[in-house]
C-alpha positions as CSV (number, residue, x, y, z in Angstrom):
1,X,43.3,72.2,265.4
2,X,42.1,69.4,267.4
3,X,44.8,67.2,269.2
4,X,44.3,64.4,266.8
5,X,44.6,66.6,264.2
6,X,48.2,68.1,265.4
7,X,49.2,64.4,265.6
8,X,48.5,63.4,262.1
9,X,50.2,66.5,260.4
10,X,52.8,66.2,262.8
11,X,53.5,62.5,261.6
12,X,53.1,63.2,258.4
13,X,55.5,66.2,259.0
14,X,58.0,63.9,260.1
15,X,58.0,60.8,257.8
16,X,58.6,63.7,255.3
17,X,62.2,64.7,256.6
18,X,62.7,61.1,257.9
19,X,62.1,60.1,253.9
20,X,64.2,63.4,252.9
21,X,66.8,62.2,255.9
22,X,67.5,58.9,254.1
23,X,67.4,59.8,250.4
24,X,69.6,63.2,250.8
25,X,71.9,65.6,252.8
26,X,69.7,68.2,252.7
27,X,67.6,67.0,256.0
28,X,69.7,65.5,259.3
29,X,67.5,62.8,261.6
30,X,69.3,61.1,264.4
31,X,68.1,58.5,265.3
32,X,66.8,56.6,262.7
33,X,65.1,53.2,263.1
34,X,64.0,50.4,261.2
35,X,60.5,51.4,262.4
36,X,60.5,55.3,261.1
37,X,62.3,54.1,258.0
38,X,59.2,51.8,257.5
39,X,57.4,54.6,258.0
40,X,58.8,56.9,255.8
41,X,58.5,55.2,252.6
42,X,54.8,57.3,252.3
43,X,56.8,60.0,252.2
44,X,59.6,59.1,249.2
45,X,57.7,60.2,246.5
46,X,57.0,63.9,248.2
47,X,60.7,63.8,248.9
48,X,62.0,63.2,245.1
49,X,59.7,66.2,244.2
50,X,61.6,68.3,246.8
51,X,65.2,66.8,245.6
52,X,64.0,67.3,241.9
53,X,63.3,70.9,242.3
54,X,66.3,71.8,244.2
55,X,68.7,69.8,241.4
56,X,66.4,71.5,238.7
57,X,66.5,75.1,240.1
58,X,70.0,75.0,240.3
59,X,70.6,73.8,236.8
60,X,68.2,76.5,235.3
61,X,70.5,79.0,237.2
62,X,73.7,77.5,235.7
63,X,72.4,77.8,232.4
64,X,71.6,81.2,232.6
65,X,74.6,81.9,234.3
66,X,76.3,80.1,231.5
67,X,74.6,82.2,228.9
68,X,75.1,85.6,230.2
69,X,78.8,84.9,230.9
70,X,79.0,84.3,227.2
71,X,78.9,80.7,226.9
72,X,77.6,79.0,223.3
73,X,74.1,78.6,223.3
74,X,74.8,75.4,222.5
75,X,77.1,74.3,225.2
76,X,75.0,76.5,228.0
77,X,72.3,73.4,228.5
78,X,75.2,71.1,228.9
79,X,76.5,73.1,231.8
80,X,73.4,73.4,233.5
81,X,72.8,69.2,233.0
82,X,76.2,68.8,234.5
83,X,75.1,71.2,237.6
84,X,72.1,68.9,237.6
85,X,74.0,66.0,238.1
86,X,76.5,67.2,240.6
87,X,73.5,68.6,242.7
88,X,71.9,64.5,242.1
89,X,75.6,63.3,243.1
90,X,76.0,65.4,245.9
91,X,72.7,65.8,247.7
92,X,71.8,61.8,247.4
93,X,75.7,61.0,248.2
94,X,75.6,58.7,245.1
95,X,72.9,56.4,246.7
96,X,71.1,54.0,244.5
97,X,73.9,54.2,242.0
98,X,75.9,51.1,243.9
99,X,72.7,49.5,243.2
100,X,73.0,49.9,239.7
101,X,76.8,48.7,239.8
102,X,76.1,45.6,241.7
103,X,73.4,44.6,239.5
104,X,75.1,45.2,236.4
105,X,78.1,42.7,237.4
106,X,75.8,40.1,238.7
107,X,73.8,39.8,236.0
108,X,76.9,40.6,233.7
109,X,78.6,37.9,234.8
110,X,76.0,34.9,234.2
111,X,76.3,33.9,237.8
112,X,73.3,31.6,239.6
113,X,72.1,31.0,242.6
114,X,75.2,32.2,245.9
115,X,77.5,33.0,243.5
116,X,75.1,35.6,241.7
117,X,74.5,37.1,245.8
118,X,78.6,37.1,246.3
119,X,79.2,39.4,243.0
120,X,76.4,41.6,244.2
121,X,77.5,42.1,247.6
122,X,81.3,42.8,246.3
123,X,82.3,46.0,247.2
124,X,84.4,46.4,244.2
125,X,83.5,47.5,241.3
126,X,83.4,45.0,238.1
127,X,83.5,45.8,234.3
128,X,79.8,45.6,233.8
129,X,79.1,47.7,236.8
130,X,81.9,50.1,235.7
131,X,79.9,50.3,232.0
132,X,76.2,50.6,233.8
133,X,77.0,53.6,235.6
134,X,78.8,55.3,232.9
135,X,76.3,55.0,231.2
136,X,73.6,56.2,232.9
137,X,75.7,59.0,234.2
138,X,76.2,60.1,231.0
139,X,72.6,59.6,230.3
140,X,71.3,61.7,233.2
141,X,73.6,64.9,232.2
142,X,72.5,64.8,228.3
143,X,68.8,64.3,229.4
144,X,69.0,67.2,231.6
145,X,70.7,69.1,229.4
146,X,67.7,68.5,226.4
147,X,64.9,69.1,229.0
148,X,66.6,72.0,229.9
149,X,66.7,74.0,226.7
150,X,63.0,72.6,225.8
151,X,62.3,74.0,229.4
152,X,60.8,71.1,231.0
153,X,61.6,72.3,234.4
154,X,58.5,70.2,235.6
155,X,59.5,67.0,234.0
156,X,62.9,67.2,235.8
157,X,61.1,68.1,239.2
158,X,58.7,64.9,238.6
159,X,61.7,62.0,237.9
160,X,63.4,61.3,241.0
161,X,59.2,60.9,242.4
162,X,58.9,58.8,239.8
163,X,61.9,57.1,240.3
164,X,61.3,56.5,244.3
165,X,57.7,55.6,243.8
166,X,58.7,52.9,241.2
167,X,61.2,51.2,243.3
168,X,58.6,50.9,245.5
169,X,56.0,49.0,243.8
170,X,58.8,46.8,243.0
171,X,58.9,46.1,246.2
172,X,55.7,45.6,246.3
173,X,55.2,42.7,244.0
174,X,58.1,40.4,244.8
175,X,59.7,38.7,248.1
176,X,62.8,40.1,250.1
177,X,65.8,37.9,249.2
178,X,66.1,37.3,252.8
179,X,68.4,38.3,255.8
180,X,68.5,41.5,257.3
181,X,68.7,43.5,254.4
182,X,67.0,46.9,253.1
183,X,65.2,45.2,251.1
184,X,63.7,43.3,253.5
185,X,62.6,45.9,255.9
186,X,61.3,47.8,252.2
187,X,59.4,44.6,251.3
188,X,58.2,43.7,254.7
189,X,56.5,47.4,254.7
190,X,54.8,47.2,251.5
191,X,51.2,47.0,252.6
192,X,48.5,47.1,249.8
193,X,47.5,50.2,250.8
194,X,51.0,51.8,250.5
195,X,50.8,49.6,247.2
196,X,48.0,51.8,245.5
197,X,49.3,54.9,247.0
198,X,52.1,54.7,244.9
199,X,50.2,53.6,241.7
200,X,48.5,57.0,242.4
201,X,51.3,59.1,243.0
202,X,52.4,57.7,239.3
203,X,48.9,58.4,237.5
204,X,48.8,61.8,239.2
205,X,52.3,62.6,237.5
206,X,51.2,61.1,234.2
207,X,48.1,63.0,234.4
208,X,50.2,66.5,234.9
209,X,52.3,65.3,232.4
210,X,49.9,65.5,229.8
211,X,47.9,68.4,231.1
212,X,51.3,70.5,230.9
213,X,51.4,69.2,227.3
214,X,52.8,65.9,226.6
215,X,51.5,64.1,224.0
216,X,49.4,61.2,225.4
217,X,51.4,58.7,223.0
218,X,54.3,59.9,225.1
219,X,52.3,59.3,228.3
220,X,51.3,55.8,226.7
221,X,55.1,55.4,226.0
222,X,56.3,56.1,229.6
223,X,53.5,53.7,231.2
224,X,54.6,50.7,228.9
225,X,58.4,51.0,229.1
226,X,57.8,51.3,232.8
227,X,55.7,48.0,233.1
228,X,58.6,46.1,230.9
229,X,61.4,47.4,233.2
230,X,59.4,47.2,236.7
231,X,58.7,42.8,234.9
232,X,62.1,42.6,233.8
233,X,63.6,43.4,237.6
234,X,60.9,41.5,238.9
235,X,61.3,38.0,237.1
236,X,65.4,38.3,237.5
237,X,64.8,39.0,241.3
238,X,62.4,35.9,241.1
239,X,65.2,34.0,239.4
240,X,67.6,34.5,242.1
241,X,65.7,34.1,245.3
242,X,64.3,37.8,245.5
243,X,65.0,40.7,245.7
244,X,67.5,43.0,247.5
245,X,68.0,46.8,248.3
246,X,70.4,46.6,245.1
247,X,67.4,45.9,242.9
248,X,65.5,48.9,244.6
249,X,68.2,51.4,244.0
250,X,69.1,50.0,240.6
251,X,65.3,50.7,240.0
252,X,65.0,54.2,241.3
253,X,68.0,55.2,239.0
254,X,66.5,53.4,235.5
255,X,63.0,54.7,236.2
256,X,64.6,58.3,236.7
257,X,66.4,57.5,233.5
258,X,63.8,56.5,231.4
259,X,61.4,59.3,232.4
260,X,63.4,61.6,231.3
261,X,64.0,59.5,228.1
262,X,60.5,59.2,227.0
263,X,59.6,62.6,228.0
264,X,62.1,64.0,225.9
């Protein structure tokens, strides 16, 4: 391979477990800069395929598990859903879901212009944050658990990619709320070329959606829910001055979520 050559798969070998280093445990990368974070963000969709087959091959396991140790076949999807959210919990360390917390109690509480910044930068946790994560906890494991007995191991693989390559068009189409947050440095990186890589990375997993046999209303559905949740995180971030690395993670987790929801 010429030189050149080494260099590119090199540097695309490395924004990989630089993208795998920030969004799980599974990869360690010292030294980590604003610079090869910005570079990384390529990389997040590959990485959620990687975390989405590790979460689902150890879910499958657990069910089976489950059933040969005797369990109900009823209950034996449950168990492997709940393995499938531990593995989310535990490999991500809970990132994104403070996102969804923060969020959820600023816009819970009605708050405007500061004030709406202060209760999302709280580091406690509020009633409407408390309810939003619940939730959606509670969402992931029964989703999992329902894609697991149909045997959608694919569809579980594909959410977190679609989740990490939504959050980024997000970014994509609104302003950093300012300071020297993440979403700035996501915001600031979002070139239009990055821009359409991503709306490819999601018409390539629609597109193996259907042709592993999802209904193209389904397909339809998923594209339009998408485009009302990416607007509606939009045009609150436009409301109050932009957006923040909250909205991001907030977005990764809903997108995940409603993947798996019109999917199902």
């Amino acid at each position: 391979m010429p030189d050149a050559g080494r260099r590119q798969a090199g540097s695309l070998a490395e924004r990989y477990l630089d993208a795998l280093s920030f969004l799980s445990r599974l990869v360690t990368r010292p030294g980590q800069t604003e610079r090869r974070f910005q570079a990384c963000l390529s990389a997040f969709a590959p990485a959620g395929m990687t975390l989405g087959l590790f979460w689902t091959i150890l879910a499958f396991a657990a069910m089976h598990f489950a059933a040969a140790a005797g369990v109900s076949p009823a209950l034996s999807p449950l168990v492997g859903g709940w393995i499938w959210l531990l593995a989310l919990l535990w490999t991500t360390r809970a990132l994104h879901w403070d996102g969804v917390a923060d969020l959820a109690d600023a816009c819970g509480s009605g708050a405007s212009g500061e004030r709406f910044w202060q209760i999302m930068r709280d580091s406690r946790l509020g009633a409407f944050g408390a309810l939003a994560v619940c939730a959606g906890l509670v969402g992931c494991l029964l989703l999992a658990a329902a894609h697991l007995e149909q045997g959608n191991w694919l569809l579980l693989m594909l959410a977190p990619a679609w989740g990490r390559a939504s959050s980024l068009l997000l970014a994509a189409s609104a302003p950093p709320q300012g300071g020297g947050s993440l979403g700035r440095l996501v915001c600031s990186a979002m070139t239009p070329r990055l821009a359409r890589q991503q709306r490819l990375w999601l018409a390539a997993m629609m597109l193996l959606t259907w042709l592993t046999g999802v209904p193209v209303w389904q397909v339809l559905l998923l594209l339009a829910g998408q485009c009302l949740l990416q607007g509606k995180l939009r045009r609150t971030a436009l409301d109050h001055g932009g957006l923040s690395g909250d909205f991001l993670g907030a977005d990764i987790e809903l997108a995940q979520l409603w993947f798996l929801l019109a999917l199902l």
